[in-house]
N, C-alpha and C positions, 0 to 999 in steps of 0.2 A: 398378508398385510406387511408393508414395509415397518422395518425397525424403526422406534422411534429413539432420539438419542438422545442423553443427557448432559447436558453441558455446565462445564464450569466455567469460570471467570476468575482473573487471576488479575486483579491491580484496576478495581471499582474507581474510574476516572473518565474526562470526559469522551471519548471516544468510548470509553465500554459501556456505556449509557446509550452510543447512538448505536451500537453492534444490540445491546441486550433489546433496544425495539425495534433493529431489523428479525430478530430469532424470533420475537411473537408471531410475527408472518408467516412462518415455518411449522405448519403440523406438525411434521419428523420431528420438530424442535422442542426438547424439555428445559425450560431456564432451572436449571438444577440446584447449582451451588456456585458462591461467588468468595475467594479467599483476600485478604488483605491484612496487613498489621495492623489494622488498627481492628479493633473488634467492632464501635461503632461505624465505622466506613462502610461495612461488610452487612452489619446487620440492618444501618439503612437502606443501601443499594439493594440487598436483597428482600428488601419491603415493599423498595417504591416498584420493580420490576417482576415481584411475585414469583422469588427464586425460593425453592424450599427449607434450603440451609444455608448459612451463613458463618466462615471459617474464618478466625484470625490468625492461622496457620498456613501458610500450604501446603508444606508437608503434610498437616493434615486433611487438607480437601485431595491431596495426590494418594493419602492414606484408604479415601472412600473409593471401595469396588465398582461403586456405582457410577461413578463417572467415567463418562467415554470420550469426550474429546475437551480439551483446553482450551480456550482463548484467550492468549496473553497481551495484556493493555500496561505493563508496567512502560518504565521510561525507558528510553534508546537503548539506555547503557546497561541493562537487565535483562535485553532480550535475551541474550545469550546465556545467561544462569539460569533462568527461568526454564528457557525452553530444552535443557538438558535436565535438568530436574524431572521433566514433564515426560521426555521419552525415555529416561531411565526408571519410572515410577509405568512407562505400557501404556500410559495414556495418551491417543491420536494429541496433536497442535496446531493449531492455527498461531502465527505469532504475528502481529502488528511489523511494516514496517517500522524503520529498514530493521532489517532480520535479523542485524546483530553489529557490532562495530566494527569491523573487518572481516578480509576473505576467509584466514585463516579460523575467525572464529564459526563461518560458515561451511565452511571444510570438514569443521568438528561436528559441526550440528547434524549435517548430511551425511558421515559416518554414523554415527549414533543411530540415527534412522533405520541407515541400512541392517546396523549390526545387532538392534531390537525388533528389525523387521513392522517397526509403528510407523502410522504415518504423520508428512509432514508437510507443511505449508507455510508458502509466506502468505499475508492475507495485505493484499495491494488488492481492494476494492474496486479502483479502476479500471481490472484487467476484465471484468464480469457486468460493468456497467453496458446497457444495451447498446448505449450509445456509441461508444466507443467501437462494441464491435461492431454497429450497423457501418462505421465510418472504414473499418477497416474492409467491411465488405463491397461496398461502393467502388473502395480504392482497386481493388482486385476484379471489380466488373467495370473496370476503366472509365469510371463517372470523371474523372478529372485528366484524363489522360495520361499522360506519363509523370506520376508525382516531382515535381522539383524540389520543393522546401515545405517544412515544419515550423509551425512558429507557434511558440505553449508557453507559458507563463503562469506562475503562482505566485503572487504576492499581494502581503497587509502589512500594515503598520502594528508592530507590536512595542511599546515601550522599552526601554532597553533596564533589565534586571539582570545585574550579573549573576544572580542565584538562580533563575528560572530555568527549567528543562530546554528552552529555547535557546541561551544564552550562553550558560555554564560548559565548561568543555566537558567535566568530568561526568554531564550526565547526557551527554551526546548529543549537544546541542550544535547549532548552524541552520542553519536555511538549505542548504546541499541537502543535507536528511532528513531534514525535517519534512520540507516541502517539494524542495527541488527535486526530491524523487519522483513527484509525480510526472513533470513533466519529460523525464530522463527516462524512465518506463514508456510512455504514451512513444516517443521517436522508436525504442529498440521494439516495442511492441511494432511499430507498424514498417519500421525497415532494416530492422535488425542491431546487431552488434555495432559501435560506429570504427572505422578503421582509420582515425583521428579525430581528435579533441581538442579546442583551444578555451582556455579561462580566463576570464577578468575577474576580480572579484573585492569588493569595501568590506575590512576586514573590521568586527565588532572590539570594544573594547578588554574584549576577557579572548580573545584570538579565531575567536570562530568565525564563522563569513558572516556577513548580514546583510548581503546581496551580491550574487554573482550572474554571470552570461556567461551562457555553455554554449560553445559552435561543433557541431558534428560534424562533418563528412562517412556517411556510408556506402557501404560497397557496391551499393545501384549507382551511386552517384548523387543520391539525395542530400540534400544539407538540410541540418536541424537548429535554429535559432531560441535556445533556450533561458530562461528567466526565473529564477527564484531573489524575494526580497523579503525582509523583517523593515523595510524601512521605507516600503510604499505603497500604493494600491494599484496593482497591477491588473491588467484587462482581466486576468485569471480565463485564458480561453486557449482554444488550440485548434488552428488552421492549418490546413494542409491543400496547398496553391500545387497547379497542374495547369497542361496546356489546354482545355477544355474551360477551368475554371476553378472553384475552390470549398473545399467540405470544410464548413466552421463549426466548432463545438462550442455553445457561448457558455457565455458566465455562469455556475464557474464546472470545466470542460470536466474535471475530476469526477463531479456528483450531478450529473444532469441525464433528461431523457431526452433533450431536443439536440436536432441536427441540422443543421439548413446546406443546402448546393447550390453555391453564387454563382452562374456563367459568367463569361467575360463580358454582358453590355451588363452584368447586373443584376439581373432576373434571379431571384429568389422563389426556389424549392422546399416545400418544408416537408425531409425525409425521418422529425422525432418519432421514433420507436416508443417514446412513452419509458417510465418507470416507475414501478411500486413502493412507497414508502421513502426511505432514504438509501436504499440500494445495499444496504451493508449484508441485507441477508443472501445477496446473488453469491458471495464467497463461501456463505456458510452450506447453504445449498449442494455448492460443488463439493465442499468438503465430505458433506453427507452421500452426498451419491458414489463418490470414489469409496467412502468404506464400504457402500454397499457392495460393493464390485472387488474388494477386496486388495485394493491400490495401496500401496505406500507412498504415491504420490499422487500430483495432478498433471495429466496430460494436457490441461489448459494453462496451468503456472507452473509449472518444473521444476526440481527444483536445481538441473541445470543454465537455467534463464537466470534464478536469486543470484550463483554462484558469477555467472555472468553479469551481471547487474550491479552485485558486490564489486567485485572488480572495475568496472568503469564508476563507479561512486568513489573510491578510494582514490582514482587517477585524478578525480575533478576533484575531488578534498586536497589532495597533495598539492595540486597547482594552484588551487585559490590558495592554501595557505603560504604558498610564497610573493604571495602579495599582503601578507600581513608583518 
């Protein structure tokens, strides 16, 4: 019989709400224990989702033997405490993007890993959506021919609170990390590393971005036309245009099963792969099968790719903020 694993939760918020009912889908999957300051946050979340304990510690849920792997939902600016806490306490991690506020705090995390021998993940759900890889598969059995350009976008209108997780610099807020990672994953995901960068970006009133355009160039020759906003409603989709025609992920391209291949008079293909649930348990899934196999990391997410990923995220933060 495959192990079944016990999972904690660390920072009961909206996102670990839509991860705790991806893990129902999960046999493997035990909703174990969920940690937070506040003791009521912890002991509701772990009511409404049928977690068996409820920790207003984390040290003291890192304390329980019984828990085998992490998943941290705190805010931006915590991944990085969190998630050393978590491999210095033995316990596998899953941690929310982005993975931490810079390279070099990434650097530390992926030592740590190494030198506890635990494993570790970033948990960018997109990378695991079917969808996505059906599109990456297409592009490699030459459905669009020789790819030319990307064009992805994430954006909504969020009111502007200089105190909010979105807003606040201190708690690692922007539209770049927030959101604009997805679409900045979705380009390196499908043509790598970019080997130039150009930003524009409206800088929010407390200095962080609140809408930028990211332009790629990569090493096929690809250009990437990228979009994050806090200050509009943006297609939220992600095309990738060839001589053949064109693989669209529609709305919205992050969390979806459908995929369509536009030719060039227009003819519409509908290649959706379909997805279960809201998708968030495909990461957990990997996670799970790599301990089986006794991995310290993921051969699907690397954590090579993060450390690379880190690094062009900090490039496009630095240039947007010189337009503030």
């Amino acid at each position: 019989m495959k192990k079944k694993y016990n999972w904690g939760i660390i920072g009961p918020g909206r996102i670990a709400r839509k991860f705790a009912a991806g893990l129902q889908l999960l046999p493997d999957a035990r909703l174990y224990a969920v940690a937070s300051r506040s003791a009521e946050r912890a002991t509701a979340f772990a009511a409404e989702y049928a977690f068996d304990k409820a920790y207003s510690s984390y040290n003291e849920m890192l304390a329980d033997p019984d828990v085998d792997i992490v998943y941290i939902a705190t805010t931006n600016n915590l991944h990085f405490e969190h998630t050393m806490m978590c491999l210095e306490a033995g316990k596998a991690v899953l941690c929310e993007k982005p993975f931490a506020s810079n390279i070099e705090q990434v650097r530390q995390m992926v030592a740590k890993s190494q030198e506890k021998k635990v494993f570790l993940m970033e948990a960018l759900s997109t990378r695991f959506m079917p969808s996505l890889l059906e599109m990456k598969r297409q592009i490699d059995a030459d459905a669009v021919g020789k790819p030319v350009m990307l064009q992805c976008d994430f954006g909504f209108v969020a009111p502007f609170d200089p105190q909010s997780r979105i807003y606040a610099p201190e708690l690692g807020g922007g539209s770049v990390p927030d959101i604009g990672i997805y679409p900045v994953f979705v380009a390196m995901f499908l043509f790598g590393k970019p080997v130039d960068i150009q930003v524009v970006s409206i800088p929010a009133p407390t200095g962080t971005d609140c809408t930028t355009a990211i332009l790629f160039r990569h090493n096929g020759g690809e250009i990437s036309m990228l979009t994050s906003s806090f200050q509009a409603v943006l297609e939220n989709e992600a095309r990738v245009y060839g001589e053949k025609g064109q693989l669209k992920l529609p709305r919205r391209f992050s969390r979806t099963g459908e995929l369509l291949f536009i030719d060039n008079d227009g003819v519409e293909t509908d290649l959706s792969p379909g997805m279960e649930g809201n998708g968030l348990h495909y990461e957990a899934a990997e996670v799970m099968a790599c301990l089986d196999s006794g991995l310290t990391e993921s051969p699907a997410m690397p954590l090579r790719f993060s450390l690379d990923m880190m690094s062009v995220l900090e490039e496009i933060t630095a240039r947007a903020e010189g337009w503030c």
